[in-house]
C-alpha positions as CSV (number, residue, x, y, z in Angstrom):
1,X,110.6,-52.3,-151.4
2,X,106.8,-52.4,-151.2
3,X,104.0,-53.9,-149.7
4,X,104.0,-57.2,-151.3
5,X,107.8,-57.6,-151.8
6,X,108.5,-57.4,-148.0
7,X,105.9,-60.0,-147.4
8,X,107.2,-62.5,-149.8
9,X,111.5,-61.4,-149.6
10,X,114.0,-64.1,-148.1
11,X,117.1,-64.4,-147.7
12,X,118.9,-66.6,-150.4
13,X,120.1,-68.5,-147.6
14,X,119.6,-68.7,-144.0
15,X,121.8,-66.1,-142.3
16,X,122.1,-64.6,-139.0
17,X,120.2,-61.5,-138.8
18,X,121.0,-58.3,-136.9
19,X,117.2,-57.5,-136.5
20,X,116.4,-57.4,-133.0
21,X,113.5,-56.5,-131.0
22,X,110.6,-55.8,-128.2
23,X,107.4,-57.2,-126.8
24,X,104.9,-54.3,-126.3
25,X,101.8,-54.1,-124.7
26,X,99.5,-56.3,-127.5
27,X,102.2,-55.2,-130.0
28,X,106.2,-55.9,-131.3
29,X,109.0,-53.4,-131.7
30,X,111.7,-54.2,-134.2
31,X,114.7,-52.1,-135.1
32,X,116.8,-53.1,-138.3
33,X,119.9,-51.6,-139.4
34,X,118.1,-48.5,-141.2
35,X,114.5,-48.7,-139.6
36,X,112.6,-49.2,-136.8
37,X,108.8,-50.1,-136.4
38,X,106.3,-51.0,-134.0
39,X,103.1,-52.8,-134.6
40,X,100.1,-53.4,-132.0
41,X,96.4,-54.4,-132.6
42,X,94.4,-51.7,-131.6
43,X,91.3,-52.6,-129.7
44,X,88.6,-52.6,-132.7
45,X,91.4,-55.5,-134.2
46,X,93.5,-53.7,-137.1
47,X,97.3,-53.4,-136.7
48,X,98.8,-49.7,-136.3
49,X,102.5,-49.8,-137.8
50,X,104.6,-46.9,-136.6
51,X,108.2,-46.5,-138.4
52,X,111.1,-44.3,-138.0
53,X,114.6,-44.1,-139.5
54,X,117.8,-45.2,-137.6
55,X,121.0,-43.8,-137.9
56,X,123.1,-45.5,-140.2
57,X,126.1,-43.8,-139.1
58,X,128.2,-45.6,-136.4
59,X,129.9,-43.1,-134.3
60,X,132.9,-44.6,-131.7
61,X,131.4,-45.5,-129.1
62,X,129.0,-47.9,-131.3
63,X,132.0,-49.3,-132.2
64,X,134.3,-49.9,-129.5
65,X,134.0,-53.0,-127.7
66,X,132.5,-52.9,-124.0
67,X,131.6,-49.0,-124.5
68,X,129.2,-50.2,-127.3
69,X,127.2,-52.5,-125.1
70,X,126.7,-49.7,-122.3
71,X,125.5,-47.6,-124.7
72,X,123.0,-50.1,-126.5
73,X,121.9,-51.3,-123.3
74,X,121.1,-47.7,-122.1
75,X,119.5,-46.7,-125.7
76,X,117.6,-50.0,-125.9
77,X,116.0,-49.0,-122.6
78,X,115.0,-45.8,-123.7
79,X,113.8,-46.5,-126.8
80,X,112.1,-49.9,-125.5
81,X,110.1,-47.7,-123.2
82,X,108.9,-45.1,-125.3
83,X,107.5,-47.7,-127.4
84,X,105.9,-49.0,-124.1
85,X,104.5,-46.1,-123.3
86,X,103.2,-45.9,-126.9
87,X,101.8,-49.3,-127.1
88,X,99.9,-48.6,-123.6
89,X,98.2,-45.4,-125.2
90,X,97.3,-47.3,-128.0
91,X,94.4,-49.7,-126.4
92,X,92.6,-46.5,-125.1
93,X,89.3,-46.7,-127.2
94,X,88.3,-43.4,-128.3
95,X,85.9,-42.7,-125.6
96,X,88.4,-43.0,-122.9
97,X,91.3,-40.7,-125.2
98,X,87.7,-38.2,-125.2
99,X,87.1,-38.4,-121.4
100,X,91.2,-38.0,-120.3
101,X,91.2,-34.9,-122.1
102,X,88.1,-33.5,-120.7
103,X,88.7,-34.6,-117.2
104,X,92.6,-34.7,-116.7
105,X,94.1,-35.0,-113.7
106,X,95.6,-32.2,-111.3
107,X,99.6,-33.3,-112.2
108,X,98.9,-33.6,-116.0
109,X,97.2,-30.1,-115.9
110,X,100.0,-28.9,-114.1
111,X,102.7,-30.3,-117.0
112,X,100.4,-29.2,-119.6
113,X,100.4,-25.5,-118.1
114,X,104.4,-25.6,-117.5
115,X,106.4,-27.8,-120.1
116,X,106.0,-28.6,-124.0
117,X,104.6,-32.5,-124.6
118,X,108.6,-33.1,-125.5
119,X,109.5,-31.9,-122.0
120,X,106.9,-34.0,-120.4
121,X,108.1,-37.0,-122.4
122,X,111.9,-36.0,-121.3
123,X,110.7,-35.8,-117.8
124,X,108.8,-39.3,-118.0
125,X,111.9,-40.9,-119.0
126,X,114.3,-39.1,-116.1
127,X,111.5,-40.6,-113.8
128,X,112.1,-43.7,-115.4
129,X,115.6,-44.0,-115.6
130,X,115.9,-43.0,-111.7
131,X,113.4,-45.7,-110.6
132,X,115.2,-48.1,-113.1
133,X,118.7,-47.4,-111.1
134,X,116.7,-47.5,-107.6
135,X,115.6,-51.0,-108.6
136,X,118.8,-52.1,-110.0
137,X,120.4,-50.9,-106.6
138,X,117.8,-52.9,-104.6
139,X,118.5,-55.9,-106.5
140,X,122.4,-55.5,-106.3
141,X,122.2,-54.8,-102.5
142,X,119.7,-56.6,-100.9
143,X,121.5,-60.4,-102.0
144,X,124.6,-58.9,-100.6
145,X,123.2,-57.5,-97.0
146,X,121.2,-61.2,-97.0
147,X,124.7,-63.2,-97.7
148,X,126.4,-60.8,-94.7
149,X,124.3,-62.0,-92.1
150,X,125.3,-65.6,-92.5
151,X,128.7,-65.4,-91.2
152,X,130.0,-68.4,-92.9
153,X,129.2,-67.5,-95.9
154,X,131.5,-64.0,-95.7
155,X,134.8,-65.8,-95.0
156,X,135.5,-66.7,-98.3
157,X,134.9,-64.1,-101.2
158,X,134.4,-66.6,-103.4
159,X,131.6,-68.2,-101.7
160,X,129.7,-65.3,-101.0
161,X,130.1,-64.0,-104.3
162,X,128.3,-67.3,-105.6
163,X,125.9,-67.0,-102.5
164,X,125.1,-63.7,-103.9
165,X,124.3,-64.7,-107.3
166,X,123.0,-67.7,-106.2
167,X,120.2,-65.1,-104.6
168,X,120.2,-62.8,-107.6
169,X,119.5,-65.5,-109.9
170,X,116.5,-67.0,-107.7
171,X,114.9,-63.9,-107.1
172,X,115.0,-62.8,-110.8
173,X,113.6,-66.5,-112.2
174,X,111.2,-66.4,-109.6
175,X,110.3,-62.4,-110.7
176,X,109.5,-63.5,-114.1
177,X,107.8,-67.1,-113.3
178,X,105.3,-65.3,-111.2
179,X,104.5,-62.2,-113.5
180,X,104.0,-64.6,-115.8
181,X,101.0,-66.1,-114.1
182,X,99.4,-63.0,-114.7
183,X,96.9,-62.6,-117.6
184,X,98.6,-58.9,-119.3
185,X,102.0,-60.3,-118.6
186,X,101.4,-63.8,-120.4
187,X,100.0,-61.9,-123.2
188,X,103.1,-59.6,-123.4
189,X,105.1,-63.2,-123.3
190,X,103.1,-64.5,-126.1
191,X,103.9,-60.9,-128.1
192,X,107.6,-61.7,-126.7
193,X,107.6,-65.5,-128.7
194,X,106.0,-64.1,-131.4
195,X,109.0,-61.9,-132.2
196,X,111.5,-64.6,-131.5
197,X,109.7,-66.9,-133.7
198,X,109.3,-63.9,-136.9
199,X,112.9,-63.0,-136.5
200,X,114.0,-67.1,-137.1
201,X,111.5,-67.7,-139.4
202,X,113.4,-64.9,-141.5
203,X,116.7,-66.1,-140.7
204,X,115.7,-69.5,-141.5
205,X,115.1,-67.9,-145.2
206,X,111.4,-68.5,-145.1
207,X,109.1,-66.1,-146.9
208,X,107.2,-64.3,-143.8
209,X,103.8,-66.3,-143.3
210,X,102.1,-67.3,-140.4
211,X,102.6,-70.9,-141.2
212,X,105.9,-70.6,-141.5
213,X,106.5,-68.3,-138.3
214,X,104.4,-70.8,-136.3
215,X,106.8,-74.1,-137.0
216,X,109.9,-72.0,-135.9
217,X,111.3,-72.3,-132.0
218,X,110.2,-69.3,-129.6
219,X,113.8,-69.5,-128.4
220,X,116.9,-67.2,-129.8
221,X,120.5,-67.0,-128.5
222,X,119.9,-62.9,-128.8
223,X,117.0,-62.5,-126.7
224,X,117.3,-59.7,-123.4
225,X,116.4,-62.8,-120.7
226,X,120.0,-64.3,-122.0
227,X,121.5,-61.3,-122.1
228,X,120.6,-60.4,-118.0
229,X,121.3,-63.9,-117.3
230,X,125.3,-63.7,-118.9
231,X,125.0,-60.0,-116.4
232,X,124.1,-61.6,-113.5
233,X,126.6,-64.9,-114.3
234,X,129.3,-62.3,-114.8
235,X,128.9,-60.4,-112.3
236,X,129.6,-63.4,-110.4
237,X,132.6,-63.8,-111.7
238,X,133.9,-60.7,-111.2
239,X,133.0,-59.9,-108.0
240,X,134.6,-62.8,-106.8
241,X,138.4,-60.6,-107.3
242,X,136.4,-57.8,-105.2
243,X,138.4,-58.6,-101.6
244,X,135.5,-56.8,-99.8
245,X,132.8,-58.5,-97.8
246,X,131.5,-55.6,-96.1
247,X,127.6,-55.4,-98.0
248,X,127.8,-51.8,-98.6
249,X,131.4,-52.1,-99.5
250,X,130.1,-54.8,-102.4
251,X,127.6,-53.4,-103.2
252,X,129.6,-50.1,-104.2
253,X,132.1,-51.9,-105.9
254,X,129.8,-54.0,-107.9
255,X,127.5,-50.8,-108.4
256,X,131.2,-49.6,-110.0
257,X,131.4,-53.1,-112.3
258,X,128.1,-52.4,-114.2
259,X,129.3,-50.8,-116.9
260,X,132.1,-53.4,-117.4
261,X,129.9,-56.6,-117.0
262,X,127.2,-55.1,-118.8
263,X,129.6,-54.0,-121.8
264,X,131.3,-58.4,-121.8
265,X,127.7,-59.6,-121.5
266,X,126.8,-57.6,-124.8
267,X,130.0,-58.9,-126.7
268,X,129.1,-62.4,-125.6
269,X,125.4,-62.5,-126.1
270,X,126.8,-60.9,-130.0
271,X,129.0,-63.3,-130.4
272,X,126.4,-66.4,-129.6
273,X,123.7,-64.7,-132.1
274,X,126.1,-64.8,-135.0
275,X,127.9,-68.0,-134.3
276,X,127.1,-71.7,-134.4
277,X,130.1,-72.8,-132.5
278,X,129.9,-75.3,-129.5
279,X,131.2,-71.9,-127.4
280,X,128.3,-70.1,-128.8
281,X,125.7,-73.0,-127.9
282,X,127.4,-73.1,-124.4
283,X,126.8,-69.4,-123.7
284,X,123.6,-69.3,-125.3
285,X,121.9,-72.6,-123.0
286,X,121.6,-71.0,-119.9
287,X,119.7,-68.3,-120.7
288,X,117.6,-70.2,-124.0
289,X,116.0,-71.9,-121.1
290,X,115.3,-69.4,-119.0
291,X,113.2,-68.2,-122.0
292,X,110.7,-70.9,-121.5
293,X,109.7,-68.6,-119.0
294,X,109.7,-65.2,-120.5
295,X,108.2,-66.5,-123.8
296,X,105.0,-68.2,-124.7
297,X,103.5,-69.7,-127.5
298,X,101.9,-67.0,-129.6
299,X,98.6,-67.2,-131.3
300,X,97.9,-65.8,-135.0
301,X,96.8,-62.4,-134.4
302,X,100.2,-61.9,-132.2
303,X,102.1,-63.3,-135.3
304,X,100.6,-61.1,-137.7
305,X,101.8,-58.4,-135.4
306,X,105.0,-59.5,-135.4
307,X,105.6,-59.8,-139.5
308,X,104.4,-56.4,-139.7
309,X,106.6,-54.8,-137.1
310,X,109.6,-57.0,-139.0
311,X,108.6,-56.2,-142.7
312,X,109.7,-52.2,-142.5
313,X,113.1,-53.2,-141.0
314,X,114.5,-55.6,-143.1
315,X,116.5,-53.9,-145.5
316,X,116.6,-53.7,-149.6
317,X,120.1,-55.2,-150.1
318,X,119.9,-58.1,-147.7
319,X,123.3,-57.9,-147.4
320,X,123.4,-55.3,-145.1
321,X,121.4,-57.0,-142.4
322,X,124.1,-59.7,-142.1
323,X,127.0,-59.5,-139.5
């Protein structure tokens, strides 16, 4: 499919699409079921489009249900950083690229002298993954250590569960609210709606245009705000069978859960992307308007950016890119 085809293809009908993706910084990340691409505006104001095959091949545990939502979740972070990483390096001008290189710092001289740039990147994303599960045990402990030193609140497991996610929930909303007040982070937001808005604009069977991107909704039932939200709600739910109430007691046993909630939040945030049943809108609400935060109204430039991060991923037969 070339150039022009992908900008003018539609569906026959609308559809549900499996094409998913990422806000960057001043960029979009889709993946499709063959390709993946990324597209940011560089800073003299041309788009760089990066693409890369995906396996097409669908080993077990992509299969499986529950054990293929860990592994996407764990995948999607990976891959969602790289292209983080990648986006960031990407708004260095050329004089600043020139003056890294000629006056690097003591650690990246260091790397450079001992590991391959493939090490280095392996090593970044350890790094990553280990602050990740430092701030993931953070936020599963400190609700729980708050809720034990009310008392009351520990003599029914029930009600300090909810007391718990009560917390969770209020410290995460308020997380996102307040990033978004900041001028790089309501940027990435805007970059965020874009997506949303490219991705139903092409499942609305729309040929990709700005016009027709802008008059689509920001929100979608598939988006990674709903899917944390169904974690956190589920989570709630199950922890209320934990009979502990010692914090450091639940926080092990909930530490123990992830996988499990993690692996029921992916099947249900699948389920309410592909369906349009009154379950599906039920699951979906919560976290649609919690995307009012964590999306914004993009502008032009940020849509154009968006069509050409989606244009390499949708595939020839359209078939293939429905569930």
């Amino acid at each position: 499919m070339d150039e022009k085809q992908q900008g003018e293809v539609c569906p026959l009908n609308p559809h549900k699409s499996k094409i998913g993706g990422q806000a960057l910084i001043e960029g979009v990340m889709m993946k499709g079921a063959f390709k993946g691409a990324m597209a940011c505006r560089l800073p003299d104001g041309t788009i760089d489009v990066e693409t890369w095959d995906l396996n097409a091949k669908r080993p077990w545990y992509r299969k499986v249900p529950l054990v293929r939502g860990v592994y996407s979740f764990i995948f999607s972070m990976i891959d969602g950083y790289r292209c983080l990483m990648k986006s960031a390096e990407k708004q260095m001008t050329e004089e600043e690229i020139e003056e890294e290189e000629e006056n690097p710092s003591a650690l990246e001289k260091w790397l450079d002298e001992h590991f391959t740039e493939k090490t280095v990147e392996a090593i970044m994303i350890v790094f990553m993954v280990i602050s990740m599960v430092f701030a993931l045990g953070m936020f599963l402990f400190l609700p729980k250590w708050i809720v034990g030193l009310i008392k009351p609140l520990t003599a029914n497991r029930i009600i300090q569960s909810f007391s718990e996610g009560v917390i969770k929930i209020i410290v995460f909303i308020a997380y996102m609210a307040i990033t978004g007040t900041m001028k790089d982070i309501r940027r990435t937001y805007q970059y965020h709606g874009a997506e949303h808005k490219t991705i139903a604009c092409f499942e609305a069977g729309l040929p990709l245009t700005v016009e027709n991107v802008k008059k689509q909704v920001r929100l979608h039932p598939r988006c990674g705000t709903s899917f944390i939200f169904l974690t956190l709600f589920i989570s709630i739910l199950a922890m209320c069978l934990v009979p502990f109430t010692i914090p450091w007691q639940r926080f092990l046993c909930s530490f123990a859960l992830l996988p499990i909630t993690v692996g029921v939040s992916f099947e249900a945030i699948q389920f309410a992307g592909r369906s349009n049943s009154v379950i599906s809108k039920i699951i979906s609400w919560p976290g649609l308007q919690l995307q009012r935060i964590t999306t914004k109204e993009p502008d032009a430039s940020q849509i154009e950016c968006a069509i050409e991060a989606l244009k390499p991923c949708i595939p020839e037969n359209l078939e293939d890119d429905k569930w």
